[in-house]
VEXDREN-2710 file (C-alpha; in Angstrom, 1 decimal):
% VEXDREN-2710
k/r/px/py/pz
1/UNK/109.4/149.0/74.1
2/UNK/110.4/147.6/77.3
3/UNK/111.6/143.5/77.4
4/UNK/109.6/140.9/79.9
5/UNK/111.1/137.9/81.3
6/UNK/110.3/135.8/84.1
7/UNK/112.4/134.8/87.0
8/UNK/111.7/131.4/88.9
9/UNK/113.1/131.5/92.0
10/UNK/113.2/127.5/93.6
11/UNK/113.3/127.6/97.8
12/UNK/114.2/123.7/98.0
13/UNK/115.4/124.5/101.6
14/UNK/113.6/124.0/104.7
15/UNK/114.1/127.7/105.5
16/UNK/111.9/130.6/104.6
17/UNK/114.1/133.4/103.1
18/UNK/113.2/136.9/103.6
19/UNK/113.6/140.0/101.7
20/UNK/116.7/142.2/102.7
21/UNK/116.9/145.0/100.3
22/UNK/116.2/146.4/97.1
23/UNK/117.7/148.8/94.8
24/UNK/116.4/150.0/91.2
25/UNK/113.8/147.1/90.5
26/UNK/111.0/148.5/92.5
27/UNK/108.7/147.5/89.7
28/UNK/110.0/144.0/89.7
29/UNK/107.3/143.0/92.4
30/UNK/110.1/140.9/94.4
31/UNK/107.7/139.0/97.2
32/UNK/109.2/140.2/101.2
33/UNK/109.3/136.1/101.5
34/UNK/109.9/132.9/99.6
35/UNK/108.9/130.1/101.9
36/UNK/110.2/127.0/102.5
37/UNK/109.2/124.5/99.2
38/UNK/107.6/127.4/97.3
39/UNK/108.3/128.4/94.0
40/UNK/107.8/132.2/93.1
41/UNK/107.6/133.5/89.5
42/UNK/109.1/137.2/89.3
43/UNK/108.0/139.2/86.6
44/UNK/111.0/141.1/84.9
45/UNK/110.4/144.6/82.5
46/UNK/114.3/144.9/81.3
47/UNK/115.2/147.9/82.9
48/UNK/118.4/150.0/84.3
49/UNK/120.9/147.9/86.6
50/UNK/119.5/146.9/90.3
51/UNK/120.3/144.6/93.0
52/UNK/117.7/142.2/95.4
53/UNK/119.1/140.5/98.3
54/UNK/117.6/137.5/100.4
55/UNK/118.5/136.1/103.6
56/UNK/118.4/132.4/104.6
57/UNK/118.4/132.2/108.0
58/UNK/121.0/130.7/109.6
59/UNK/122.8/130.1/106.3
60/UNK/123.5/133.7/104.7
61/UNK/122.4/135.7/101.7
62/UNK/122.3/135.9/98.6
63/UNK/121.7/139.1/95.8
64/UNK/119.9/138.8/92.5
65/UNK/121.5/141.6/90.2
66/UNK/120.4/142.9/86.8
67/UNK/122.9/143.8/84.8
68/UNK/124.0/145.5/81.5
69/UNK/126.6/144.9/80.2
70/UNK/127.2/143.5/77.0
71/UNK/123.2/143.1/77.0
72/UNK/120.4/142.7/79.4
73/UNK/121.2/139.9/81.9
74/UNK/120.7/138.0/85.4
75/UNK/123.0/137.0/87.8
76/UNK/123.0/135.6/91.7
77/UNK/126.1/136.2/93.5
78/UNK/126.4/134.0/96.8
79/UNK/127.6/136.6/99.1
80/UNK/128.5/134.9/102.5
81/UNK/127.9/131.2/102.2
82/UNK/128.7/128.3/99.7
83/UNK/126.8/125.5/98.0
84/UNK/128.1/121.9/96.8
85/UNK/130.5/122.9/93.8
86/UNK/129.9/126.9/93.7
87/UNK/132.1/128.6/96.4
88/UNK/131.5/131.4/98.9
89/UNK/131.0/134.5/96.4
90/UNK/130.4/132.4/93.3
91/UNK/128.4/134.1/90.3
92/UNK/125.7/132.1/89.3
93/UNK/125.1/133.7/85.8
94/UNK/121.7/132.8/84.9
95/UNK/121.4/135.4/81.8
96/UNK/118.3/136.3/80.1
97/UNK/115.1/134.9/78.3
98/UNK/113.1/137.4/76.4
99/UNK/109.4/136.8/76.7
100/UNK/110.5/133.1/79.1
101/UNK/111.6/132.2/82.0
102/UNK/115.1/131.8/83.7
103/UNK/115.3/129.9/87.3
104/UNK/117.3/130.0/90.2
105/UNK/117.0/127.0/92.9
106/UNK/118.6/126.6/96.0
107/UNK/117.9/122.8/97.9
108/UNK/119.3/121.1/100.9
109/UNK/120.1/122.3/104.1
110/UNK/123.1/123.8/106.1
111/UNK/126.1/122.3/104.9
112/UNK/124.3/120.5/102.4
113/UNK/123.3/122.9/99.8
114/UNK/123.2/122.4/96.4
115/UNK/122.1/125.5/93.8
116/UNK/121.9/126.2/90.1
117/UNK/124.8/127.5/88.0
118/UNK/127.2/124.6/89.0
119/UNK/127.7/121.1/88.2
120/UNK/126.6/118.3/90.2
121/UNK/128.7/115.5/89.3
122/UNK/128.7/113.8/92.6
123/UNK/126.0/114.7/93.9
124/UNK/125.3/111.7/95.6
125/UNK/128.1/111.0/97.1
126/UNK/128.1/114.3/98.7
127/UNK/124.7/114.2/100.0
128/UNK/125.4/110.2/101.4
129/UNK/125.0/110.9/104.9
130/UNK/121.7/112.2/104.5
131/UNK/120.2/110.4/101.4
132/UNK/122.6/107.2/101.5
133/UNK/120.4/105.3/104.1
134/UNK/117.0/105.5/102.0
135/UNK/115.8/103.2/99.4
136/UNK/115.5/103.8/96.1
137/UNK/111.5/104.1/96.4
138/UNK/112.1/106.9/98.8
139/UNK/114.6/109.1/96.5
140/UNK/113.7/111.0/93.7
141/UNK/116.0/111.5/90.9
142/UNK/116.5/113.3/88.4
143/UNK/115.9/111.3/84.4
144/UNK/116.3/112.3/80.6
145/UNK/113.4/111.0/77.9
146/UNK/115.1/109.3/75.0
147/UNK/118.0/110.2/76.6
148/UNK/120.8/109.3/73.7
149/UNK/119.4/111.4/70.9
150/UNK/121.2/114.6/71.1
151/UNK/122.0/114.6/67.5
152/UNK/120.7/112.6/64.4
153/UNK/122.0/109.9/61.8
154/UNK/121.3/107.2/59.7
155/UNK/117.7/109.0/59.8
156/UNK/114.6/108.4/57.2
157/UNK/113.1/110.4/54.5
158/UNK/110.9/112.8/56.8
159/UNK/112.9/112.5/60.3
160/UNK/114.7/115.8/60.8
161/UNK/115.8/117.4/63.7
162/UNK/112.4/119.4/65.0
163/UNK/111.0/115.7/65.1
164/UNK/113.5/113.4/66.5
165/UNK/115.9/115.1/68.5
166/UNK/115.0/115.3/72.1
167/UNK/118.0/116.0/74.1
168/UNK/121.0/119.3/73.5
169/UNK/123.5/117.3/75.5
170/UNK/125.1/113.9/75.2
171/UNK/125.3/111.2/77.6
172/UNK/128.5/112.8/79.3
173/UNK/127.2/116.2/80.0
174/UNK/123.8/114.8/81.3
175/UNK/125.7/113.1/83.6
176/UNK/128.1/115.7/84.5
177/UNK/125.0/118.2/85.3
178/UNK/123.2/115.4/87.5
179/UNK/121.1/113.2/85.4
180/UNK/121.3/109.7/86.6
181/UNK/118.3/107.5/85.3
182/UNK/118.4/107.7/81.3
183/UNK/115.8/106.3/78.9
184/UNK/118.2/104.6/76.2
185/UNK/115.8/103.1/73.5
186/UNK/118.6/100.4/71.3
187/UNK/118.5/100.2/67.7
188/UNK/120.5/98.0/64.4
189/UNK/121.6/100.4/62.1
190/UNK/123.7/98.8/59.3
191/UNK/124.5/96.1/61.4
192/UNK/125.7/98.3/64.7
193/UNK/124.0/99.5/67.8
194/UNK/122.9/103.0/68.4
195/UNK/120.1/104.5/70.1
196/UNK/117.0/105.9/68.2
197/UNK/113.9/108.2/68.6
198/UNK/111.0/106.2/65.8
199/UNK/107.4/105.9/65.6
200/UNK/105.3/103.8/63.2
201/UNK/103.5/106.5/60.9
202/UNK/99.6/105.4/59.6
203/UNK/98.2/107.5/57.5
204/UNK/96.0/107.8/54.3
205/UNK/99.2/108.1/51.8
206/UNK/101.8/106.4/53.7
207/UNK/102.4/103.8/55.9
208/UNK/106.1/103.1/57.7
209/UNK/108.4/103.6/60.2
210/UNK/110.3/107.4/60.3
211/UNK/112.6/108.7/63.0
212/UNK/116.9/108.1/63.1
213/UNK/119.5/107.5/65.2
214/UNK/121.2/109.2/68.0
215/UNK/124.2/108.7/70.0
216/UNK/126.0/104.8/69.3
217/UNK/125.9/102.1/71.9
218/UNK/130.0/102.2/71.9
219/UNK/129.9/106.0/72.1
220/UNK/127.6/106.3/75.4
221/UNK/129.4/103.4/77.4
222/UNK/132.6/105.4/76.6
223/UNK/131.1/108.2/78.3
224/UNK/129.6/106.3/81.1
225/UNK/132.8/104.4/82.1
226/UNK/134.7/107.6/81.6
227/UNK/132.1/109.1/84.1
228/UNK/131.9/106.3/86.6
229/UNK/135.7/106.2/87.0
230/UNK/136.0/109.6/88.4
231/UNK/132.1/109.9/90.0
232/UNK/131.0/107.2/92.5
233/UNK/127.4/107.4/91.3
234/UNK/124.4/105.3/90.6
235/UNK/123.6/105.1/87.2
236/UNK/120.6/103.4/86.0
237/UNK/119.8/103.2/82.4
238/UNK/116.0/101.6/81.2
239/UNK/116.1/99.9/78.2
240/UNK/113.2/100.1/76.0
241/UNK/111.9/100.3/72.4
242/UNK/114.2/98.1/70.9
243/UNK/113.9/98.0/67.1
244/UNK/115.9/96.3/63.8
245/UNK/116.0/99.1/61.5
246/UNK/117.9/97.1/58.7
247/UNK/115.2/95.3/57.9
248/UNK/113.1/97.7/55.3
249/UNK/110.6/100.4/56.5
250/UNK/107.4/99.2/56.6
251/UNK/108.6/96.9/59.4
252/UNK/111.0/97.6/61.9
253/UNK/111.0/94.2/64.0
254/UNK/112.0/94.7/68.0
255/UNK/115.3/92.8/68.8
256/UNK/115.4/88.9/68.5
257/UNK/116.7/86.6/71.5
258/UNK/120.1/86.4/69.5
259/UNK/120.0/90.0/69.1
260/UNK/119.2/90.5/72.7
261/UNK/122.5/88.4/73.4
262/UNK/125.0/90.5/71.2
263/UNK/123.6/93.5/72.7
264/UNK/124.4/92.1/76.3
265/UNK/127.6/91.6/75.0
266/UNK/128.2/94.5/74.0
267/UNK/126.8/96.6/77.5
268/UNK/129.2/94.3/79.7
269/UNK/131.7/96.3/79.0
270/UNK/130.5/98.5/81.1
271/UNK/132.2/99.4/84.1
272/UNK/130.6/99.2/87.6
273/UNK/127.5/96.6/86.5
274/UNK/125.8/96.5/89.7
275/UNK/125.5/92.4/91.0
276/UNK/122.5/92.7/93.9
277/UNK/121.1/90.3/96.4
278/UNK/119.7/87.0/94.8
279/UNK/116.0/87.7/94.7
280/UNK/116.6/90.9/95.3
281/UNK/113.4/93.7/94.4
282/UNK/116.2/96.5/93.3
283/UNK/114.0/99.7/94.1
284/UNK/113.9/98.3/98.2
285/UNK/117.9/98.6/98.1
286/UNK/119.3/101.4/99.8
287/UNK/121.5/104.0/97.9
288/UNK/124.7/102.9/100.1
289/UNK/123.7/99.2/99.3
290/UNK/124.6/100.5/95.6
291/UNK/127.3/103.3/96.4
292/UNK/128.6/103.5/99.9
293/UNK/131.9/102.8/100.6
294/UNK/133.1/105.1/97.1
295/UNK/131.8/102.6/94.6
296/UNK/130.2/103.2/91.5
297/UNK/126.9/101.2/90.2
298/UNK/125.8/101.0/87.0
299/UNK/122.3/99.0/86.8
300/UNK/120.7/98.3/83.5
301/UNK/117.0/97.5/83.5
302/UNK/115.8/95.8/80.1
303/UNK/112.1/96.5/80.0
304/UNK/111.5/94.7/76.9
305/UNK/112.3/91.4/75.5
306/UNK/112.7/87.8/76.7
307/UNK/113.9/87.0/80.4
308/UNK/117.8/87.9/80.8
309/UNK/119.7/84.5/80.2
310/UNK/123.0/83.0/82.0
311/UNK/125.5/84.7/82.5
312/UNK/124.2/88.1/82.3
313/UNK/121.1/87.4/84.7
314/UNK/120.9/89.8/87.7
315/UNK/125.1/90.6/87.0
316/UNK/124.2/94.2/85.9
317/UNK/120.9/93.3/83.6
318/UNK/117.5/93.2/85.5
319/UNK/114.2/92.3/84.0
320/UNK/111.4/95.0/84.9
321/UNK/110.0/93.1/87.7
322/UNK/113.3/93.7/90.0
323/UNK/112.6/96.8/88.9
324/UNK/109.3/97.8/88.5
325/UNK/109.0/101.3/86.8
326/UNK/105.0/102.8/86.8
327/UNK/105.7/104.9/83.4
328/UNK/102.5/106.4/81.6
329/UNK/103.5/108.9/79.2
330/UNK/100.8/112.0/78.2
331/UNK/100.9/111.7/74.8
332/UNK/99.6/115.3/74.7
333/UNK/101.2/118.8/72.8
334/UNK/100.1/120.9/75.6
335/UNK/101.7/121.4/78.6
336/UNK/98.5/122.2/80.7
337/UNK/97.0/118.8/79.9
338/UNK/100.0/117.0/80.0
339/UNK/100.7/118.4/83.4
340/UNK/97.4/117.7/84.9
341/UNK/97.7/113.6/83.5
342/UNK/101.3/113.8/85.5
343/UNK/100.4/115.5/88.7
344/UNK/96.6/113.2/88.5
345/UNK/98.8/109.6/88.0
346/UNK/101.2/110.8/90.4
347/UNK/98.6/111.2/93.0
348/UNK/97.3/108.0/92.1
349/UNK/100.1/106.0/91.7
350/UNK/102.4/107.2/95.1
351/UNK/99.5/107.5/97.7
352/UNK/102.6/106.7/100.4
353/UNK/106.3/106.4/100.2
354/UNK/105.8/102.8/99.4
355/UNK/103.9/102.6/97.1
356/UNK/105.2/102.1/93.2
357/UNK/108.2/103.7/92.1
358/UNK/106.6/106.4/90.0
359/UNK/108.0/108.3/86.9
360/UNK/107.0/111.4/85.9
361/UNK/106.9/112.1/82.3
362/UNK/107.4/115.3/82.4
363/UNK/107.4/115.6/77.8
364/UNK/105.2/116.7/75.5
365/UNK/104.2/115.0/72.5
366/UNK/104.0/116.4/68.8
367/UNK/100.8/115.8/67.1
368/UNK/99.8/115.5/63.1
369/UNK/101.5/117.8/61.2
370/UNK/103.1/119.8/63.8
371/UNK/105.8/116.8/63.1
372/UNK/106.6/118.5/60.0
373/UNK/105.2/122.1/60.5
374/UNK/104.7/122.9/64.4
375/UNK/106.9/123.3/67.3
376/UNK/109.6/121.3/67.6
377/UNK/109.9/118.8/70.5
378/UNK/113.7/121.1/71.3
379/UNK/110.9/124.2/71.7
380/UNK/108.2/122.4/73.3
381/UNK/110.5/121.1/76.3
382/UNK/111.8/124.6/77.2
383/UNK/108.1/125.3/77.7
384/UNK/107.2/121.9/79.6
385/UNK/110.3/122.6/81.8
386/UNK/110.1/126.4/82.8
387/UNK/105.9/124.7/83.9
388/UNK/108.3/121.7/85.5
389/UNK/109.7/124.2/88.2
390/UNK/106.9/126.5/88.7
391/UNK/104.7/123.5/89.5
392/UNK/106.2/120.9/90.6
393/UNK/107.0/121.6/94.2
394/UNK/103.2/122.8/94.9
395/UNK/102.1/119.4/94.1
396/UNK/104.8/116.7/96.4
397/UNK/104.4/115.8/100.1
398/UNK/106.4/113.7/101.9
399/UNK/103.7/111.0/101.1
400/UNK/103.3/111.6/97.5
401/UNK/106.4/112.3/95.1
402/UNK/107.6/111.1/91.9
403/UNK/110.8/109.0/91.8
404/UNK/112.3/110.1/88.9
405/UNK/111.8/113.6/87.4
406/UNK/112.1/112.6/83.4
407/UNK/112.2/115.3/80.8
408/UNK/113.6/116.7/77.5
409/UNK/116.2/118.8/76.9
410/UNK/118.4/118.4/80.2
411/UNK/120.1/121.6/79.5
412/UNK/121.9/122.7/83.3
413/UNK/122.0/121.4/86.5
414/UNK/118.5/122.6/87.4
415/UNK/116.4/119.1/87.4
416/UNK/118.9/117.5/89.9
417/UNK/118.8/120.8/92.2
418/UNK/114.8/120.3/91.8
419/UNK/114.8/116.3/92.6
420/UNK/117.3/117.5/95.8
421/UNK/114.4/119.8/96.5
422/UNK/112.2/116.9/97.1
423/UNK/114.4/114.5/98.5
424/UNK/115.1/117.6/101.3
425/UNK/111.3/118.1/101.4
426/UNK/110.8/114.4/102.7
427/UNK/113.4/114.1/104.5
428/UNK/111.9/116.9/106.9
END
């Protein structure tokens, strides 16, 4: 019995690529065009070897090939031009997904192209002469959800992996693949700072708080200095959700003023804290106000808790109104209604470019017992995020886009080649 799989092919460009040749996959149903800002979903029956090529005009062409070797897979070889970080002729080995999707994306424009398969470390700073001179309310970036818990500690009597985990990659890797806005939630876990996925649980027969701990505070700004001294990026990390675990578990207290203090301590260590304009409303800067001139920025929002004393006070820590974040979260387990809340608040929210820096909470959300017996929130994402690139581009203009693009399971360089997409849609 034949294998399906779907390809997701991402046009971010402002070209329309056409359809060159074809050898072997006439059963594929590969469209003669993928316009500008499109997405097209390619239905795949595993089959013998074959080859697709596509032209971009003006740029060159590229060939999708089906191979087997070693197994069933999908590759993309850039045959005459070159992307940010993947060379003229580069493989872009996307593999294969029985029964799911895989995706390809290319975004930009001439000389600025940026595509899957590689890295995108700098990505910024390579794209500053087109993207350096807009604010932060007219970017969009690309964000992880609870973005530190890429494994699990210290954890509670029913918190397990299918209910807590939310990322496959620590801080580093998200930031090597292009992740630059990251939803840290801080916790006290026998006396030190971590970050932690937990939710109060209210039911019949119990009552309490359940969920662990990821990555450690020290851990993640050893990443992020380690990042910024070789990357001359912006970095923005929201701090939210801020809980005392060591204090029994039918009450986990947020953080007190003193605790807010020793965890300011402890985040000045990081490298790069961005010091802005007295006064200054943070999402009205320009990207080169943060990065020009090969600087890192690190900026560290602190959504929760009391206003940001002396001498920590607009030095690196901002309170949410110099950096006002509208962030509504679904709260659903399917990705149809989750999408439509998104895509509705989206249209809502960002009628214009200056309207409210807008989030997109792109994550589904387990529900009763699916906690202990469903999905996991691992499995659920890879669904939420093959929807996230067949969708997302159908729904942007250049007067209504999200800001940041914020989902689970940042596994590959995809999301930032996606919020390039956009930044390239507005931009033309």
């Amino acid at each position: 019995m034949a294998q399906d799989g779907f390809l997701d092919i991402v046009n971010g460009t402002p070209y329309n690529w056409t359809l060159d040749n074809i050898h072997q996959t006439n059963t594929w149903g590969f469209p003669q065009s993928v316009n500008a800002f499109t997405t097209q979903t390619i239905h795949i029956e595993r089959e013998d070897p074959g080859e697709v090529q596509y032209n971009i005009p003006g740029v060159g062409s590229f060939e999708i090939q089906a191979r087997n070797n070693n197994g069933f897979s999908i590759q993309v070889v850039l045959q005459n031009f070159a992307t940010q970080n993947s060379g003229q002729g580069s493989v872009v080995e996307l593999g294969w997904n029985h029964d799911g999707n895989i995706t390809f994306s290319i975004s930009g424009t001439q000389g600025n192209l940026i595509s899957s398969g590689a890295t995108h470390a700098n990505w910024m700073q390579q794209n500053l002469k087109t993207i350096g001179s807009r604010t932060l309310r007219h970017l969009c970036i690309p964000g992880s959800h609870d973005s530190g818990m890429s494994k699990l500690q210290h954890s509670t009597a029913f918190s397990t992996i299918h209910n807590t985990v939310t990322q496959v990659n620590s801080i580093a890797n998200q930031l090597a693949v292009g992740v630059r806005f990251f939803d840290l939630r801080p916790v006290i876990s026998s006396g030190q700072f971590y970050t932690g996925h937990y939710s109060l649980v209210d039911i019949a027969v119990y009552k309490g708080w359940q969920g662990g701990c990821g990555q450690s505070l020290d851990e993640i700004i050893q990443q992020l200095n380690q990042f910024t001294a070789n990357n001359k990026e912006l970095v923005i990390l929201d701090i939210s959700h801020s809980y005392d675990t060591d204090t029994g578990n039918n009450n986990y207290p947020p953080f007190t003023a003193q605790q807010y203090i020793q965890l300011f301590d402890k985040m000045s260590a990081i490298d790069n804290l961005y010091v802005a304009p007295s006064g200054a409303n943070l999402v009205d800067l320009t990207l080169n106000q943060f990065i020009d001139n090969n600087r890192a920025a690190v900026v560290v929002v602190m959504e929760d808790g009391p206003s940001i004393p002396e001498p920590y006070n607009s030095k690196g820590f901002y309170a949410a109104s110099q950096f006002a974040i509208n962030n509504s979260y679904s709260d659903k387990n399917d990705v149809d209604q989750m999408a439509k809340i998104q895509f509705d608040n989206m249209k809502r929210v960002r009628t214009n470019p200056d309207a409210e820096y807008y989030l997109l909470s792109w994550n589904m959300t387990q529900q009763g017992l699916q906690n202990v017996y469903g999905e996991s929130i691992l499995s659920m994402a890879t669904r939420a995020n093959y929807h996230l690139y067949t969708q997302l581009m159908a729904h942007v203009n250049k007067q209504s886009y999200p800001n940041v693009i914020m989902i689970d399971k940042v596994e590959n360089p995809d999301v930032a080649v996606l919020a390039m997409a956009i930044n390239t849609l507005i931009s033309n």
